[in-house]
N, C-alpha and C positions, 0 to 999 in steps of 0.2 A: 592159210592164205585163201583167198577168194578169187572166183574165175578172172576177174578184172586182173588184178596183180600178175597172176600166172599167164595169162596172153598178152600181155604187157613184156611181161620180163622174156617169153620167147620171142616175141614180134624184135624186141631189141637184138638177142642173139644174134635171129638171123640176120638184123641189118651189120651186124661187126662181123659175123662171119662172112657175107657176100664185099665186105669193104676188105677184109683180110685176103681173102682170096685175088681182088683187083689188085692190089699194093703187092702180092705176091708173085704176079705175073707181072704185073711191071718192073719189080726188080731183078727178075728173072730174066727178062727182053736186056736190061739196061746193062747185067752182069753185073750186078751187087748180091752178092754171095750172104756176107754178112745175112743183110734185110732178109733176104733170100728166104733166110733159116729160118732166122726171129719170126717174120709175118708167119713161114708156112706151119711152126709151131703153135703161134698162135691163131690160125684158123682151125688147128686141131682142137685145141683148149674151148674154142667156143662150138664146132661140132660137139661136143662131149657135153658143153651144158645147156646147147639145144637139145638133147637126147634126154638130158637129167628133167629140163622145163616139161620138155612132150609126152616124159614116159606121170612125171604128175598130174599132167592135165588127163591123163588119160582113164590113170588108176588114184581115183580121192579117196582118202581115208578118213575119218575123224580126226579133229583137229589134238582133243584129248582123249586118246585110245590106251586105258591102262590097265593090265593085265593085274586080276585078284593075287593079292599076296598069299603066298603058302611058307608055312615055317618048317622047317628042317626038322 
């Protein structure tokens, strides 16, 4: 993947994550337990793959990195 892609694909994250977060305080204020849960799980799921986005932008590897074959 190339830099575009990768700050693309976190920049979205974080916007579903900060929208997860608002929907999760309002159901929280409103006393919808349900929502409640659902949203604040899913604000977890997308911390996790803002971490997974950030921790690639940070450390780049080759796209095809293969290790020499050894026979037994």
């Amino acid at each position: 993947m190339d830099d575009k892609t990768i700050q693309r694909n976190l920049q979205t994250s974080i916007i579903l994550f900060v929208l997860c977060l608002i929907v999760t305080i309002a159901a929280a204020l409103l006393q919808w337990t349900e929502i409640t849960i659902a949203m604040g799980v899913l604000a977890v799921v997308q911390a996790y793959i803002i971490y997974v986005w950030w921790h690639r932008k940070r450390h780049r590897k080759p796209h095809f990195q293969h290790k020499p074959y050894e026979r037994a």
